[in-house]
C-alpha positions in Angstrom: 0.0 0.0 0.0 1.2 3.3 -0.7 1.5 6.6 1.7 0.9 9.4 0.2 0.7 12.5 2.9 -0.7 15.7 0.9 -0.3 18.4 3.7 3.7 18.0 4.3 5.1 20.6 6.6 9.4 21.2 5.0 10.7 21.6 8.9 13.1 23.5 7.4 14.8 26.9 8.6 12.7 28.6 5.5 9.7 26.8 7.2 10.3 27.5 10.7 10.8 31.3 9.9 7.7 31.2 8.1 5.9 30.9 11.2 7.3 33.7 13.1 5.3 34.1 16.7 3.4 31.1 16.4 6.5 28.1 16.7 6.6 28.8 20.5 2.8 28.5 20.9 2.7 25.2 18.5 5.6 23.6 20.3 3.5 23.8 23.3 0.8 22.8 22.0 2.3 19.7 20.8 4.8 18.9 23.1 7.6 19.1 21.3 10.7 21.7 20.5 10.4 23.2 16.7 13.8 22.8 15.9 14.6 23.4 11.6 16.3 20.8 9.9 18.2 20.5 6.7 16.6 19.4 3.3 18.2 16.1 3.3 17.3 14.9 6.8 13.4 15.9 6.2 13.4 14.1 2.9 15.0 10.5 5.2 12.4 11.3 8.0 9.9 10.7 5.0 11.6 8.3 3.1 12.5 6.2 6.3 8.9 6.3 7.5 7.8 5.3 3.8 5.9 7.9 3.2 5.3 10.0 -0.1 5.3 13.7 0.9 2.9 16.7 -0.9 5.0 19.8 0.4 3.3 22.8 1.4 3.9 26.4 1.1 3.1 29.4 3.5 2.4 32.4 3.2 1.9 34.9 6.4 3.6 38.0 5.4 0.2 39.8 5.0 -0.9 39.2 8.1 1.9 38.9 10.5 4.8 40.4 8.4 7.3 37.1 8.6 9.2 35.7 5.1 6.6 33.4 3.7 7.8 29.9 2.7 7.0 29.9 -1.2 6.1 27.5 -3.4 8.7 28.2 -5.2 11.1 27.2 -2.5 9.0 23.7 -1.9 9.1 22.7 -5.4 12.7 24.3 -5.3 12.9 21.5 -2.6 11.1 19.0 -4.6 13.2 19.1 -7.3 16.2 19.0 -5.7 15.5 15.5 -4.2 13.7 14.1 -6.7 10.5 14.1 -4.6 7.6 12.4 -6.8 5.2 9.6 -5.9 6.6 7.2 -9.4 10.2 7.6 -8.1 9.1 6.9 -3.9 7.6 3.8 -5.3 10.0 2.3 -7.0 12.5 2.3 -4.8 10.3 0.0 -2.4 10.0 -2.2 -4.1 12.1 -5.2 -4.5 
């Protein structure tokens, strides 16, 4: 069975900035530290976990004035790793 998860969050710096006052209040809220991570080690997290990731863009610089996360940069990010649902299956295969 495939994984397909269409609402992906990058964890990357470009993400974590994107959310400007709000990481503090959603680590809480979850319980856990929002710490960014490089491009590489949130495509393994997916990968690992055998999932095939939709990446999202965000966009809050109208209404709280931080960098938005583009969707340029996600398919940027896409791109660079090759992220598509044909190439995610093949490779678990045997």
């Amino acid at each position: 069975m495939r994984i397909i998860d269409l609402h992906c969050y990058p964890g990357t710096k470009e993400w974590i900035t994107s959310q400007g006052p709000y990481v503090d209040a959603l680590a809480k809220y979850w319980n856990r530290g929002w710490a960014a991570k490089k491009e590489d080690e949130v495509v393994r997290d997916f990968t690992d976990a055998g999932v095939e990731a939709v990446l999202v863009a965000l966009d809050l610089e109208t209404t709280i004035a931080t960098p938005a996360c583009t969707n340029e940069y996600v398919h940027g990010m896409w791109k660079r790793h090759r992220l598509s649902p044909a190439r995610s299956s093949r490779q678990r295969r045997p």
